[in-house]
C-alpha positions, 0 to 999 in steps of 0.5 A: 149309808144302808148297812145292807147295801154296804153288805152287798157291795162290799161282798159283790167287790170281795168275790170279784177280787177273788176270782180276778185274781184266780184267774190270773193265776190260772192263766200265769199257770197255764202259759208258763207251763204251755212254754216250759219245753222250749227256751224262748228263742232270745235265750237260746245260746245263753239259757239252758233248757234245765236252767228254764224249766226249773224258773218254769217249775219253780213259777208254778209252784209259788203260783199253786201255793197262791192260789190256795193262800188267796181263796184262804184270804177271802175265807179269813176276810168275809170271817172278820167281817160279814160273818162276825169274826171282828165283832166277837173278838171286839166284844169280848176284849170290851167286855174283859178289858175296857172296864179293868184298864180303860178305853186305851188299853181295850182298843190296843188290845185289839188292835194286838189280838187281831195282828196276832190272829192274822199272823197265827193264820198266815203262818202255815202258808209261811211255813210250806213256802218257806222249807217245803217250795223255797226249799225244794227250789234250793233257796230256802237256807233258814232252819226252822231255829232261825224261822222261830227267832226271826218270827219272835223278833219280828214280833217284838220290834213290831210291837215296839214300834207298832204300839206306840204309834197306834196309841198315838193315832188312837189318841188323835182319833178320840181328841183332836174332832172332825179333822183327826185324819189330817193330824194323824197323816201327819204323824204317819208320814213323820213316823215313816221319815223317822223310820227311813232313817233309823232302819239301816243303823237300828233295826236291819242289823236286829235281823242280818249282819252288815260288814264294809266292802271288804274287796278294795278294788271293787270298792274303789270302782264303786265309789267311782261311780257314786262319785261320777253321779253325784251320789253320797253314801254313809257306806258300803256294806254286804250283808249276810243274805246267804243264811236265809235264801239263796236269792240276790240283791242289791239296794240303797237303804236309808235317808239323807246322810243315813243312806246306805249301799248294800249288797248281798253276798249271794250277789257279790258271789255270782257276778262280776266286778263290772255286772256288780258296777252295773247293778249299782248303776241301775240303783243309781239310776233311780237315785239320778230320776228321784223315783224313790221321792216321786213314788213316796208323794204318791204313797203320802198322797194316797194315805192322805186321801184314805185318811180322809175317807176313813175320818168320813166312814167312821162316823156312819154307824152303817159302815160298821154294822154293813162290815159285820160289826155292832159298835158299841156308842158308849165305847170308842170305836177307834180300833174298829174303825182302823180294822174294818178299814184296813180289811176293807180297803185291799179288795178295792185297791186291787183293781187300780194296783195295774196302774202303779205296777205300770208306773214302777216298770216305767220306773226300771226301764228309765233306771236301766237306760241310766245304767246303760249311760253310766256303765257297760249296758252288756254287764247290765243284761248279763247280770240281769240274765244271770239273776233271772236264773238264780231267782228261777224267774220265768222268761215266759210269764203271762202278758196279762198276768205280768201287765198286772202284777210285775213291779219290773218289766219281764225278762225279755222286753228289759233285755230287749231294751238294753240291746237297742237304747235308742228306741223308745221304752216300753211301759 
């Protein structure tokens, strides 16, 4: 592996990535901008053309706002690597830190210093989305006090949780020889089944409050429902979602006996009884078609087959000096073989993410068939019609931008499907 010639790969991959995805956003800027006077012709008696330019407005904004954040994300990308960001801060941190403390504590140094770089970089763009587009948009309810305390928990809990788990991995990584990989998927995949079950009850109430169901009929329908398709929860919950952002949702949570069904009360505000059941139906369907287990064999799949190309690379010394970094042989290189990793990988990754969003929209359609079985599918679409509008989704999104990122499929194919469930769904 010729240093030079993973230098022009990996630049060659990174400039491809950044121009695939300005042109996307181009194009998703052009089309919904080219259709924000007229409200598409399925929406007409139900949409107003106020409500559908704003969703327009609103688009184009975050759509801007990305463009400035991916060209800045190459820039801070090619500065870490080709350009010798990694390599000063990993010098330094040796040269400071390795020989006070050790070899452990040098590489989660830089694991830490790295993460908090990123995040001091990141945050202007969190700042303007947050109380300059969220907040012109009014869904931004979080005051700058909530931002700060959001962000030191955060920080706290990641490191928390995020510390030891990399001194684990470090210590599989310099002990356990040629197959460390295998061994630290394995510790992953525990860490995230661990996670799954800890997060409702330990780490989501850090951050928002989780109160039971207090509407006793909406309560007893819902139950009915988990009852009739076979679905066992540890409760029913609303959460406070409201403090933060006017945007709804609903979702399960948990794992095993820990799951849990919770409903934001920006939700339980805006729809019906029967839209709520609906909604939860649609959940449910996921639950029914085992999505979420199928989607968590890919990611361990996909995690597993990555550990096993980082076990290769971070034993040829060209992978390091073509990212832009001179490892020191006397020093372990673990931490910097994770990072030039990580940073590497996105821009690869890109170009088969279509795939996955292709397999969750697959995903949604199954659901809402599900739903559609189980409850009113006409309280389905109105709650589907009635979220796109307070979410100020676009009903005329890019078809190319939408076949490449839309994890759910756009407004007007979902409603159309509910409309006629007897037709074969689209991908």
């Amino acid at each position: 592996m010729h240093p030079s010639s993973v230098s022009l790969v990996f630049a060659g991959v990174v400039m491809a990535w950044l121009a695939a995805r300005l042109w996307l956003a181009t194009r998703q800027i052009r089309h919904v901008a080219n259709h924000r006077s007229r409200v598409p012709a399925a929406f007409a008696g139900t949409v107003t053309l106020q409500t559908h330019q704003r969703a327009a407005d609103y688009t184009v904004a975050k759509a801007r706002l990305g463009l400035l954040a991916m060209a800045f994300s190459a820039v801070v990308l090619l500065g870490w690597t080709l350009l010798g960001g990694l390599d000063l801060l990993n010098t330094a941190l040796r040269d400071s830190v390795q020989p006070r403390f050790g070899d452990m504590a040098y590489q989660l140094a830089l694991l830490t210093a790295f993460t908090l770089v990123g995040a001091v970089l990141e945050l202007p763009f969190d700042v303007y989305g947050t109380f300059v587009v969220e907040q012109r948009f009014g869904f931004n309810r979080m005051t700058p006090r909530l931002f700060l305390v959001d962000m030191v928990k955060g920080t706290i809990v990641g490191a928390l949780i995020g510390l030891p788990l990399a001194a684990l991995i470090l210590w599989i990584m310099g002990t356990l020889g040629s197959s460390w990989w295998l061994w630290a998927w394995v510790a992953w995949v525990t860490f995230n089944l661990v996670l799954l079950v800890l997060y409702p009850t330990v780490i989501a109430p850090l951050f928002n409050k989780f109160e039971p169901l207090p509407d006793e009929v909406l309560k007893s329908r819902v139950q009915a429902l988990m009852q009739r398709c076979g679905f066992a929860a540890k409760g029913l919950f609303v959460m406070d979602g409201s403090k933060r952002s006017a945007h709804a949702n609903a979702y399960f949570t948990g794992l095993g006996a820990a799951k849990r069904v919770v409903f934001f009360d920006t939700l339980l505000a805006r729809l019906s009884a029967g839209e709520v059941e609906a909604v939860l139906a649609h959940e449910l369907g996921h639950f029914r078609h085992r999505h979420v287990q199928k989607r968590m064999v890919l990611i361990f799949g996909a995690s597993l087959a990555g550990l096993a190309l980082l076990g290769w690379l971070a034993g040829q010394s060209g992978f390091y000096a073509g990212l832009g970094v001179a490892p020191n042989l006397s020093a372990p290189n673990s931490a910097l073989a994770l990072l030039l990793f990580s940073l590497a990988l996105p821009p690869f990754m890109f170009f088969v993410s279509p795939l996955a969003a292709l397999l969750s929209r697959k995903h949604e359609f199954e659901a809402d068939a599900y739903a559609c079985a189980q409850a009113d599918g006409r309280d389905l679409a109105n709650a589907l019609l009635k979220l796109h509008e307070d979410n100020a989704a676009t009903l005329t999104p890019d078809p190319l931008y939408a076949r490449f990122y839309y994890s759910h499929p756009p407004a007007p194919e979902r409603l159309a499907a509910l409309t006629a469930p007897v037709q074969a769904l689209p991908a």
